[in-house]
C-alpha positions in Angstrom: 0.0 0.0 0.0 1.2 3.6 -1.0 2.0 5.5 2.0 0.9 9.1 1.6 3.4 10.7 3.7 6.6 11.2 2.3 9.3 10.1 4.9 12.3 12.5 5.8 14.5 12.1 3.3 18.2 11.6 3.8 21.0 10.5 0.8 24.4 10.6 1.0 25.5 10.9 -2.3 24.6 7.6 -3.8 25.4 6.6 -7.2 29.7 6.7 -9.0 31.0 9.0 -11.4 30.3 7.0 -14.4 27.4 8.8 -15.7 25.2 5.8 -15.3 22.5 7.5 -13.8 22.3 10.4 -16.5 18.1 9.5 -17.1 17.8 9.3 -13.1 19.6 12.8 -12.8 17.6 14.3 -15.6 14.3 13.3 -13.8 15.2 14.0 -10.4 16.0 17.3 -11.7 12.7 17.9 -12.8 11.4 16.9 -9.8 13.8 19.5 -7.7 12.2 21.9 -9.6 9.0 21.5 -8.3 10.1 21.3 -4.9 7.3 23.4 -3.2 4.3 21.6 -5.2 5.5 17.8 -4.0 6.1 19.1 0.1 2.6 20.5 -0.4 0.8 19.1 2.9 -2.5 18.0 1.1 -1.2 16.3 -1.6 0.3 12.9 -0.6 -3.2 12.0 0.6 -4.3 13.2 -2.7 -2.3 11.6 -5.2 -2.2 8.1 -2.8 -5.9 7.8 -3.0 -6.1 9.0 -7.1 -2.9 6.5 -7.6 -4.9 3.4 -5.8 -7.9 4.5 -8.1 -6.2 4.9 -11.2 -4.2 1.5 -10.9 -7.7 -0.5 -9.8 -9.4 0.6 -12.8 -8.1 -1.9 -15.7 -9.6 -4.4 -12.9 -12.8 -2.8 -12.9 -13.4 -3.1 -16.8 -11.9 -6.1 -16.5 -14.8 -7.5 -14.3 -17.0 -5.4 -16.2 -16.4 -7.1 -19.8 -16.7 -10.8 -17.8 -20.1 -10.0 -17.4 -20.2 -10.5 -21.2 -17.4 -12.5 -22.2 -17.8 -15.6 -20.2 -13.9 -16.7 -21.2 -12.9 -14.4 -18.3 -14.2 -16.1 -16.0 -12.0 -18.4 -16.7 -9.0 -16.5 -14.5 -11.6 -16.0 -11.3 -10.1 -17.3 -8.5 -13.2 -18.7 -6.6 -16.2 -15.9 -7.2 -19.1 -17.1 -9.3 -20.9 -15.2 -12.1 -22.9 -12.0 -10.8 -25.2 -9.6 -12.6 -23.2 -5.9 -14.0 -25.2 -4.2 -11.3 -23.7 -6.2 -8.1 -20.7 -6.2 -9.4 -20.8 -2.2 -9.8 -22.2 -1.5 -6.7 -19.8 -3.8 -4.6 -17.1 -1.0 -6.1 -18.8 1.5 -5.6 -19.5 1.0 -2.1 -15.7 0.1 -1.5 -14.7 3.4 -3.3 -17.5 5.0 -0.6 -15.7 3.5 2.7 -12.1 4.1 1.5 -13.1 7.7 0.4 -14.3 8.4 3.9 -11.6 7.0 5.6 -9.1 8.5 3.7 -10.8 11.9 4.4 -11.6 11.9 8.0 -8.2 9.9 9.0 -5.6 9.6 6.6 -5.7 13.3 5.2 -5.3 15.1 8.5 -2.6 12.8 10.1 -0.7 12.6 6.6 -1.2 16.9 6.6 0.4 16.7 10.1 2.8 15.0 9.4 4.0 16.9 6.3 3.5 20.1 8.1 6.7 18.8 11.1 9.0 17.0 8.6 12.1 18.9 7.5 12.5 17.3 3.8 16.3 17.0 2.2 16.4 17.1 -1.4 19.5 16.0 -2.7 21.6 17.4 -5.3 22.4 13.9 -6.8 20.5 11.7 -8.1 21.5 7.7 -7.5 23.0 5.3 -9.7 20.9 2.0 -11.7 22.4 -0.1 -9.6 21.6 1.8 -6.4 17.9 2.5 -7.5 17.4 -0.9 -8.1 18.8 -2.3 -4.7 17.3 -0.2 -2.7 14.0 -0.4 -4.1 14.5 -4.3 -3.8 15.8 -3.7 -0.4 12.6 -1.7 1.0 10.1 -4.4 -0.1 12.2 -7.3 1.1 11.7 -4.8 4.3 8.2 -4.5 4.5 7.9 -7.8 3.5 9.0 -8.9 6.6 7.5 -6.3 8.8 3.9 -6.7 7.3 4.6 -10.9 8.0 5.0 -10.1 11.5 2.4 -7.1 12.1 -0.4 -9.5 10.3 0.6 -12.5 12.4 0.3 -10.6 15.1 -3.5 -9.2 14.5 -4.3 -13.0 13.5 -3.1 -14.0 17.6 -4.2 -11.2 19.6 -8.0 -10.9 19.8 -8.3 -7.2 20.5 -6.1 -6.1 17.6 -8.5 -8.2 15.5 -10.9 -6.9 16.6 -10.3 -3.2 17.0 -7.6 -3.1 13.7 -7.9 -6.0 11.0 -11.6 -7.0 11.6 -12.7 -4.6 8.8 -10.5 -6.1 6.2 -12.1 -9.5 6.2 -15.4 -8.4 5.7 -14.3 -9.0 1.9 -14.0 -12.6 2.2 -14.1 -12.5 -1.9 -11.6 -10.0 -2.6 -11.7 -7.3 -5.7 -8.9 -4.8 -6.3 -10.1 -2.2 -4.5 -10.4 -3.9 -1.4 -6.3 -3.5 -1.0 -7.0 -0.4 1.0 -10.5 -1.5 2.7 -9.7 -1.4 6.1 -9.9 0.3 9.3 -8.3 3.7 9.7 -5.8 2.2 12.0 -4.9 -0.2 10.2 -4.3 1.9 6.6 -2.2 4.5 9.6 0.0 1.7 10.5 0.6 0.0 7.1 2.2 3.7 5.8 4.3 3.2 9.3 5.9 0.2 8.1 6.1 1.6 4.9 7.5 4.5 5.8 10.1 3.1 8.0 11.0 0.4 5.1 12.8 3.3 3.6 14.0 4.9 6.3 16.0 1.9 7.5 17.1 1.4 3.9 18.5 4.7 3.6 16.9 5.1 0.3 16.9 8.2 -2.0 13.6 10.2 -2.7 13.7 8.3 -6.3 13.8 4.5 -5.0 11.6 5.4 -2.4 9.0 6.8 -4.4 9.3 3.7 -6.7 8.7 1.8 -3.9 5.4 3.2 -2.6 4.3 2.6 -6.5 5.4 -1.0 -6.2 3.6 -1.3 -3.0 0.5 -0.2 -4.0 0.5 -2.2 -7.5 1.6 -5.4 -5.3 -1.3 -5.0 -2.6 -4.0 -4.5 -5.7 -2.4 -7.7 -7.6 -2.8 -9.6 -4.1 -6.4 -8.6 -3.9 -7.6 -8.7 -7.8 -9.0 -12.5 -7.4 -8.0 -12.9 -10.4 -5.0 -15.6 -11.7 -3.9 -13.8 -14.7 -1.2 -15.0 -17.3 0.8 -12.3 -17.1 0.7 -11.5 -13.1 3.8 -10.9 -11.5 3.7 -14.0 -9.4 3.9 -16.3 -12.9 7.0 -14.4 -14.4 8.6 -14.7 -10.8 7.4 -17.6 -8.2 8.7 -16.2 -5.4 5.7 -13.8 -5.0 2.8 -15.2 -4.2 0.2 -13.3 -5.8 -3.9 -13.0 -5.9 -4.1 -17.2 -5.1 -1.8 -17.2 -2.2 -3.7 -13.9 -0.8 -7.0 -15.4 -1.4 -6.8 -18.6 0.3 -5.9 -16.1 3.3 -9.2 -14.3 2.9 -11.2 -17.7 2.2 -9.8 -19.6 5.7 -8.4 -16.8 7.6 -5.4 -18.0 9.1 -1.8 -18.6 7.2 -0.1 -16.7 3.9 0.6 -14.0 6.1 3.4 -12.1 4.2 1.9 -9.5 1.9 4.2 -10.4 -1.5 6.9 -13.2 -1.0 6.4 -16.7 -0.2 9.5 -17.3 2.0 8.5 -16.1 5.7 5.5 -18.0 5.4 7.3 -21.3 4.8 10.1 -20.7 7.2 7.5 -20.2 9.8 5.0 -22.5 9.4 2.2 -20.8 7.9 2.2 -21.2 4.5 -0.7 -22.4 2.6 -1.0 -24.6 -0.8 -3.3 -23.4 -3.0 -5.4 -25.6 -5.2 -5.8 -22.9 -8.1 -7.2 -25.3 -10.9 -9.7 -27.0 -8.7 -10.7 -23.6 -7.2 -11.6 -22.0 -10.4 -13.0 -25.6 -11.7 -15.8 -25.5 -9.4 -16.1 -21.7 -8.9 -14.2 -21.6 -5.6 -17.2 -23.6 -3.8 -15.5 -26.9 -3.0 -12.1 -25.5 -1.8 -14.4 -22.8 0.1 -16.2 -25.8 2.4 -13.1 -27.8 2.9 -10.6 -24.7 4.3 -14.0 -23.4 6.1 -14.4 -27.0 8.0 -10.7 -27.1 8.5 -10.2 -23.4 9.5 -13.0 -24.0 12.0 -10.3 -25.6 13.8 -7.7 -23.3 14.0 -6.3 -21.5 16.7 -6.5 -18.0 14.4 -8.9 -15.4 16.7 -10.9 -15.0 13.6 -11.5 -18.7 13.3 -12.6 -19.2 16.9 -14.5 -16.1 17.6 -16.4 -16.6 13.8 -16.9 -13.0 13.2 -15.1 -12.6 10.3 
């Protein structure tokens, strides 16, 4: 998810003296130029909420055209086949709750924040091989930050409760639903975010690539769709809108946002039966984790209230 603060930037003059990074510098130029329109207090809110809009759309027509081209159904993950009008109105009243939050909750704190920060623009812009790193770097990061915050809802009963309830009211997820949550937990996903790159060290540039990565990732994860060309097919070691849903259909396990890894070094990772899922629209693998989730020490599992 894109954070909407930007964090306090710090760089200490990353990149060599090869001239690698002359289309880096060029843009990051640019962007200096406009220094007083990006440290403008109401505007990472803004262009957060637009961004998650703006990327969520192809999935909106997407859905819209399956309505009358059955072959997409095809790459459904486990919803059945629903009327244009549901499907619109399940968006719409997403867009409704994330709206609101985002204007009651996220706008203020992200406007307070901007409004104590002391911003560094560097004069340098970093090298390829930097950008890349630390870009990889930040979502390794949160990766592992997110694994343990989400664990941690899952155990505690009041932080399920009071934070991540909200979330699994979508037990069939959609690509907006990335960002429907409660406002404290959208508050303390741009903390870990923002302190991803802090730790990293990164330069405005890589962190700002980041956030865009982020918030492409989180709307993948939530699409329910198993496309062709998803980023989990061209590289296993994300886990993409399957591994996500069969965390949404059972409640417990796949806890780590992107990757695979922390969930299989811990314990928690889930197999997902992708071909008999979207075989049977999602029903049979829907009963048997339901039956078997039933049993689970998750808080959500026991308490039923998801």
């Amino acid at each position: 998810m894109m954070p909407v603060a930007d964090m306090n930037w710090t760089f200490d003059q990353h990149g060599d003296p090869n001239g690698d990074r002359l289309l880096l510098q060029t843009l990051w130029d640019d962007l200096r130029g406009r220094r007083e329109f990006f440290t403008s207090p109401y505007l990472p809110a803004c262009f957060a909420f637009l961004v998650h809009i703006l990327l969520c759309s192809p999935f909106l027509v997407f859905e819209a055209l399956g309505c009358f081209w059955p072959r997409i159904h095809f790459y459904r993950i486990s919803r059945n086949n629903e009327p244009l009008g549901l499907c619109l109105q399940r968006w719409v009243d997403c867009f409704w709750r994330i709206f609101i939050k985002y204007l009651t909750t996220i706008l203020p704190a992200s406007a307070l924040y901007q409004s104590v920060r002391n911003p560094i623009f560097p004069e340098l812009a970093p090298s390829w091989r930097v950008f890349i790193a630390e870009v990889i770097a930040c979502l390794l990061l949160f990766d592992a930050l997110f694994f343990i915050w989400h664990y941690s809802m899952h155990r505690v009963p009041w932080l399920y409760r009071r934070v991540h309830q909200a979330h699994h009211q979508n037990r069939i997820t959609f690509a907006l639903t990335a960002q429907d949550a409660s406002p404290a937990e959208l508050l303390s996903l741009q903390v870990l975010a923002l302190t991803s790159a802090w730790v990293v060290g990164c330069h405005p540039l890589s962190e700002a690539l980041f956030h865009l990565l982020n918030t492409w990732l989180a709307i993948e994860d939530h699409c329910g769709y198993d496309l062709p060309w998803a980023l989990h097919r061209l590289l296993p070691c994300f886990g993409g809108a399957p591994f996500h849903q069969a965390h949404h259909h059972i409640y417990r396990g796949n806890y780590a946002p992107y990757f695979r890894h922390w969930d299989w070094l811990c314990g928690t990772y889930l197999r997902v039966r992708e071909e008999a899922g979207r075989k049977h629209g999602g029903r049979t693998m829907r009963r048997r984790r339901r039956r078997k989730s039933l049993g689970s020490d998750c808080v959500c599992a026991r308490t039923c209230v998801c």
